[in-house]
KOLMIPA-187365 format. One line per field, with one value per residue (C-alpha): residue number from 1; x, y negated, z negated. Coordinates in pm, whole numbers. Example, Ala and Ser with C-alpha at 12.3 -4.5 7.8 and 13.67 -1.06 7.14 Angstrom:
2
badren: 1, 2
xx: 1230, 1367
yy: 450, 106
zz: -780, -714
END
This chain:
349
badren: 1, 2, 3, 4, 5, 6, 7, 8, 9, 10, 11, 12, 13, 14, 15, 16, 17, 18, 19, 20, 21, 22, 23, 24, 25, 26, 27, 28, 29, 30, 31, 32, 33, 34, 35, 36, 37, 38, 39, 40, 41, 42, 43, 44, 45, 46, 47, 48, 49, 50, 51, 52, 53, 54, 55, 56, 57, 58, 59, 60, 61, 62, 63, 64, 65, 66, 67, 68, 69, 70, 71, 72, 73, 74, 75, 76, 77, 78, 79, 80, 81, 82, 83, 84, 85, 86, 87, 88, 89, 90, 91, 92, 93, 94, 95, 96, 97, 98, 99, 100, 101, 102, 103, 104, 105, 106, 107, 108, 109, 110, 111, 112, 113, 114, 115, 116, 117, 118, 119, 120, 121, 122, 123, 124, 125, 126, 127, 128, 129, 130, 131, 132, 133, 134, 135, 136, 137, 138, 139, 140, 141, 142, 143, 144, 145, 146, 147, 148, 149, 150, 151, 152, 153, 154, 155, 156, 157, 158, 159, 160, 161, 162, 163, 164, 165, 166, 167, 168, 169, 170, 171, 172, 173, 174, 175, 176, 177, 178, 179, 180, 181, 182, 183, 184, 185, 186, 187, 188, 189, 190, 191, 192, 193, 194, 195, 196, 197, 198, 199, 200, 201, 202, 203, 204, 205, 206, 207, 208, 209, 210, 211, 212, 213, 214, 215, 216, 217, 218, 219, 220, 221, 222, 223, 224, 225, 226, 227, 228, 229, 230, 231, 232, 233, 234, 235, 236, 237, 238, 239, 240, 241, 242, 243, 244, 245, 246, 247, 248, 249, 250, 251, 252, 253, 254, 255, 256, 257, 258, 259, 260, 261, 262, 263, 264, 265, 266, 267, 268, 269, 270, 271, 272, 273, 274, 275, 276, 277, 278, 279, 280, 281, 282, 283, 284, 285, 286, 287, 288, 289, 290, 291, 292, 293, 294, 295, 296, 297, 298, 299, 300, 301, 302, 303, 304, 305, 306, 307, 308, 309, 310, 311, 312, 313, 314, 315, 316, 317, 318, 319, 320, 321, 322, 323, 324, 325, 326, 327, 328, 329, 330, 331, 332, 333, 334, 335, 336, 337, 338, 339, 340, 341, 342, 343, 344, 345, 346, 347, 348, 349
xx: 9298, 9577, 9720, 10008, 10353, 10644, 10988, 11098, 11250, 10937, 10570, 10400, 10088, 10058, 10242, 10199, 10507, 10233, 9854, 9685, 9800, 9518, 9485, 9146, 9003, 8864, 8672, 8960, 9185, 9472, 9511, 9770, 9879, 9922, 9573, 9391, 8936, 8707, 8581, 8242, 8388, 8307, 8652, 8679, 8359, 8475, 8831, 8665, 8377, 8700, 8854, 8535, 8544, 8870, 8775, 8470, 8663, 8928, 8591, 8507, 8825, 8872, 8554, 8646, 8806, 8911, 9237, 9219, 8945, 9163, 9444, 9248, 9088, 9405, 9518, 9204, 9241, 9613, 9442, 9194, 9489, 9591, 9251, 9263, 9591, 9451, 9189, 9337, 9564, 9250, 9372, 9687, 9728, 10007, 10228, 10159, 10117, 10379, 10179, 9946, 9609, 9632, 9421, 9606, 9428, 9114, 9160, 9317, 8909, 8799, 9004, 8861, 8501, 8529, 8645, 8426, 8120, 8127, 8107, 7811, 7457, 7209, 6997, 6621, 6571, 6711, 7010, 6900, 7218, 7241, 7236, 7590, 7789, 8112, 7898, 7638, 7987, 8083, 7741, 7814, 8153, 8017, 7734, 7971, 8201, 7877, 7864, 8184, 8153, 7855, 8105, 8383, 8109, 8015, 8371, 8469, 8238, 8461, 8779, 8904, 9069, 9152, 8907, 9080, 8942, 8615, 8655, 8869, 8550, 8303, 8441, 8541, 8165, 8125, 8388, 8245, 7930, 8023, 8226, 7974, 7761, 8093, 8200, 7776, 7833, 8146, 7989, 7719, 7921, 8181, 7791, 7718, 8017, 8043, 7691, 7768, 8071, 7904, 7600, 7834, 8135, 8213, 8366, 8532, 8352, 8062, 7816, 7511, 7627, 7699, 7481, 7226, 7158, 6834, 6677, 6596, 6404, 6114, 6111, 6138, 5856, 5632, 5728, 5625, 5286, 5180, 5230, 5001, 4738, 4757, 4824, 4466, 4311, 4383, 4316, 4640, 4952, 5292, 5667, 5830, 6207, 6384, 6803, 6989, 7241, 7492, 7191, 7207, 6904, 6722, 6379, 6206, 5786, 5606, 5209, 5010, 4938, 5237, 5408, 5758, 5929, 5841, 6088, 6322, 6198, 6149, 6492, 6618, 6414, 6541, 6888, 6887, 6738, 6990, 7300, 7207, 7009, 6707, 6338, 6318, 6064, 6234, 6513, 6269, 6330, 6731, 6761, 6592, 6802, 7050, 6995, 7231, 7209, 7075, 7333, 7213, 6848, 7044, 7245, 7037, 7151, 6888, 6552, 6453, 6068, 5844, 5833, 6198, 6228, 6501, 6462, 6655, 6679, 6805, 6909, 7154, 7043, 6925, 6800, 6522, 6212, 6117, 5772, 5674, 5339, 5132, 5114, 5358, 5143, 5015, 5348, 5486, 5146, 5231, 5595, 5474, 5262, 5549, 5748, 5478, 5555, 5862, 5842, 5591, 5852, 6129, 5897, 5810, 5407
yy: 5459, 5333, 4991, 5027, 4863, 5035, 4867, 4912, 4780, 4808, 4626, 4976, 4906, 5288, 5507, 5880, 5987, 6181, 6216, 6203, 5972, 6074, 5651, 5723, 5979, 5711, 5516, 5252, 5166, 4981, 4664, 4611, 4288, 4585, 4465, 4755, 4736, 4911, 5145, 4968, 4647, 4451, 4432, 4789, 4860, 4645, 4796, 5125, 5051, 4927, 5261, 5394, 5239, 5331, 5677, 5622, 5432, 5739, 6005, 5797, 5763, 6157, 6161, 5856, 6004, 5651, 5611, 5218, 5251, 5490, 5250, 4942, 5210, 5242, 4864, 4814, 5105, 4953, 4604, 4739, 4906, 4526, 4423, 4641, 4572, 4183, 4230, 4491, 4222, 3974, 3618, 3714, 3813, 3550, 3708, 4081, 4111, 3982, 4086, 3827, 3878, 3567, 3350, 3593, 3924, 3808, 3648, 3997, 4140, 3829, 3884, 4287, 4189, 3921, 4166, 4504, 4269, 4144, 4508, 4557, 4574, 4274, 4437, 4390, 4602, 4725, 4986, 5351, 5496, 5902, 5965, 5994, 6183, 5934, 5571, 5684, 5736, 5400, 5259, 5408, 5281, 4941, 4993, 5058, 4735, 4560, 4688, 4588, 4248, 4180, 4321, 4063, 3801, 3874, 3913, 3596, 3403, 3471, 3547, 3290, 3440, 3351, 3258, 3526, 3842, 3762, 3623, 3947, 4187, 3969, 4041, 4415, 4506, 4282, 4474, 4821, 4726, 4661, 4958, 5196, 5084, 5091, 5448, 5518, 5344, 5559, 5905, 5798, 5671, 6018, 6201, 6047, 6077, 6494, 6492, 6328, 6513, 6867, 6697, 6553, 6803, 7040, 7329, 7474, 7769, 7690, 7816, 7632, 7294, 7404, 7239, 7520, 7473, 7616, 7278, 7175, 6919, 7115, 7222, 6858, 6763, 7077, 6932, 6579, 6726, 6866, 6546, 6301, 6543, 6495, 6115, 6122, 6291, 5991, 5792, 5610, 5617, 5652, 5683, 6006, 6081, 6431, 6436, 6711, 6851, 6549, 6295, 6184, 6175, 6399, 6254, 5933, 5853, 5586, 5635, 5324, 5133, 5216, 4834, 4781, 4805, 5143, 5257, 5179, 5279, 5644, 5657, 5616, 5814, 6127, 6011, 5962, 6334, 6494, 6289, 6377, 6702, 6614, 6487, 6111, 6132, 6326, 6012, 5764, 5824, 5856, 5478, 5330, 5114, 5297, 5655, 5823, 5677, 5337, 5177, 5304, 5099, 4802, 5010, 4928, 5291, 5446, 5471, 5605, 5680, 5942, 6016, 6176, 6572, 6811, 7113, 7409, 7761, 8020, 7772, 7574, 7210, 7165, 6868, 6630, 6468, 6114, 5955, 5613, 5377, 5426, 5410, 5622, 5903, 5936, 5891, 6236, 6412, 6394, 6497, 6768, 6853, 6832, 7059, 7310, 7354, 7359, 7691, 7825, 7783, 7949, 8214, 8278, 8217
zz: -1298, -1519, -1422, -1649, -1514, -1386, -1331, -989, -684, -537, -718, -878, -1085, -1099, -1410, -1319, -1553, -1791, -1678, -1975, -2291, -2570, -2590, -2475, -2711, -2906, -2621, -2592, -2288, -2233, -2005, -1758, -1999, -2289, -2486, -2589, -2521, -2502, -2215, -2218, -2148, -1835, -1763, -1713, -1573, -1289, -1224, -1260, -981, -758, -823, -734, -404, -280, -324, -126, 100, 115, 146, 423, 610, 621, 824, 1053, 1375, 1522, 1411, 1438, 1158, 974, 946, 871, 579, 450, 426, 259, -10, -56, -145, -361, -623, -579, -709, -955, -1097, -1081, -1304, -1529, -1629, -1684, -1771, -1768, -1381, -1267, -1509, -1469, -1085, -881, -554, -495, -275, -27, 226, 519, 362, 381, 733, 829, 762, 889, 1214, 1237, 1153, 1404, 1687, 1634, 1601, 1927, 2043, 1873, 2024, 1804, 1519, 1519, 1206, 927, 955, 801, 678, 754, 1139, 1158, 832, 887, 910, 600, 411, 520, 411, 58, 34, 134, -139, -432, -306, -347, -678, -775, -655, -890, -1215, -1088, -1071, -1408, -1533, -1404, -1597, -1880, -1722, -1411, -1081, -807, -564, -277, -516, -461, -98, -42, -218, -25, 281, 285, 213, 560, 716, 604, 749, 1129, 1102, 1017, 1284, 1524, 1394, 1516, 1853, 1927, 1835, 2076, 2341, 2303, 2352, 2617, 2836, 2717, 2867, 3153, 3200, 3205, 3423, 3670, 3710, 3995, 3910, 3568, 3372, 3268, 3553, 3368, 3538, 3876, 4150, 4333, 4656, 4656, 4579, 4945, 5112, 5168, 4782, 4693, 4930, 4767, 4428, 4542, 4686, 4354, 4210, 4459, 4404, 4013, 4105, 4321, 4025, 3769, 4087, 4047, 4295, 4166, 4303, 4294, 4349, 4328, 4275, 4287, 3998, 4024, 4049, 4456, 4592, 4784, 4829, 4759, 4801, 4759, 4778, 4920, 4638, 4393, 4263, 4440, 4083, 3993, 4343, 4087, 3766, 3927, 4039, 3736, 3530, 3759, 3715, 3352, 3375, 3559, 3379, 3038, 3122, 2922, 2940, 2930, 2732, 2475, 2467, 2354, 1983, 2008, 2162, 1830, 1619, 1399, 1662, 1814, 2177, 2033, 2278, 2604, 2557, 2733, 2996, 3340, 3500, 3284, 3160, 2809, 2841, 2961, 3373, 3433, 3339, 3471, 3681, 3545, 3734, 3473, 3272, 3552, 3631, 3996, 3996, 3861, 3928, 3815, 3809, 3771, 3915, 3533, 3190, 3026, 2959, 3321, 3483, 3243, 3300, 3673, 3610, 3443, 3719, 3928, 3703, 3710, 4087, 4104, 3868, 4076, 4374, 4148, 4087, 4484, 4468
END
């Protein structure tokens, strides 16, 4: 980017009056203080790299579907051709830039770090970038303002600015951070409520969420039945509950010897099934740090492991079952077993 002057009414650090000039054809660039260097130079390496970033930052933001992130974005990218200008024009900054980058810009990412943090679940591991294609952008954008942080650093120990660049660098790579983990939480938590939505409404179009009334008591009670006789074969007793479609109960059992909590545990694990029409077991991996429904592992209406499945009838949900008294492993294998019935029931034998 060229960080030539224009005269205006307005502070440009941007002349697009002819796009190419032929002063680089022999591996030399101008400064924004009119001294000519070369391309190789440190000085334009880190310009360059903050060029880089605003395009990142710009790839990014036309990914980004909050348009609070968007805007913030765009302040950003403003402050970056601000950067730019600043150390285009080297030593010489005070008298070339008139814009200055102040204590109140970097308090402005401060403010938005600050804020989107404390929406954020803690992080017990390291984020890995590429569940979500708008947050990995983010992560690269953050990378490459990394990047350019280490050129100013280097720059600077040769050429003195002011102590806001760096603060201002420091920070946005901060503030790109907690918003690709935000821009992660919100495509979860807009996944979450479209699955809820389709598990929980009445009505509309789409017949494959309707409730079917063909999941009685006395199937719910057969489906339970299979189940204590695969809980009496691994000589264990468990808790089973059955919902219907929109996740009310229709039957709860407790054998003998099942511990009060799993009452609970069951329940939930046939909610969880019904609301998000899917095995619980199959959720375990998608509520691991940096997954897509990483934010429901803390939500206490459901469980994420192994003992809830839905029932399905030509593909519409009517109902689930959810297991719970064992390990894991036993508490699915008698879900399964409970599943198996119910097909056999759909099936007439």
């Amino acid at each position: 980017m060229d960080y030539s002057k224009k005269e205006s009414n307005k502070d440009h650090y941007i002349n697009l009056g002819k796009i190419y000039t032929k002063r680089g054809d022999t591996g030399e660039t101008s400064l924004l203080n009119g001294q000519s260097v070369k391309k190789s130079s440190i000085q334009v390496e880190a310009y360059g790299i903050i060029d880089e970033a605003n395009a990142v930052m710009g790839f990014a933001k036309s990914l980004v579907e909050d348009e609070e992130i968007k805007t913030i974005l765009t302040h950003v990218q403003e402050k970056f051709i601000l950067v730019g200008a600043y150390l285009s024009a080297g030593a010489d900054y005070d008298t070339c830039v008139k814009e200055k980058i102040t204590k109140q810009d970097v308090e402005y990412l401060e403010k938005h770090i600050d804020e989107y943090n404390k929406r954020l679940l803690p992080l017990y591991k390291f984020v890995i970038p590429g569940d979500e294609t708008s947050s990995a952008s983010l992560h690269i954008a953050r990378t490459v303002v990394r990047r350019a942080e280490r050129a100013i650093v280097k720059l600077s120990e040769s050429i003195k600015f002011p102590a806001e660049i760096l603060k201002y660098i420091n920070r946005t790579s901060d503030l790109l951070f907690v918003l690709s983990r935000i821009e992660d939480d919100n495509r979860t938590i807009n996944y979450i409520k479209s699955r809820l939505s389709e598990a929980l409404r009445v009505g509309g179009t789409d017949k494959k969420i309707y409730s079917f009334q063909n999941l009685t008591l006395e199937n719910a009670k057969r489906i339970v039945a299979a189940g204590e006789l695969k809980a009496k074969e691994l000589k264990k007793d468990f808790v089973f509950t059955v919902v219907n479609a929109e996740g009310n109960l229709i039957l709860q059992e407790k054998m003998d010897n099942a511990i009060l909590i799993s009452v609970e545990v069951s329940r939930k694990k046939a909610y969880t099934s019904a609301s998000l029409r899917a095995a619980t077991a199959d959720m375990a991996e998608m509520i691991k740090p940096g997954r897509s429904l990483y934010t429901l592992q803390n939500d206490p209406k459901y469980v994420m492991f192994g003992g809830g499945i839905p029932l399905f009838k030509n593909e519409i949900l009517v109902g689930a079952i959810g297991v719970s008294g064992g390990y894991v492993e036993e508490d699915l294998a008698v879900a399964r077993e409970c599943e198996r019935e119910f097909k056999k029931i759909l099936e007439g034998k």
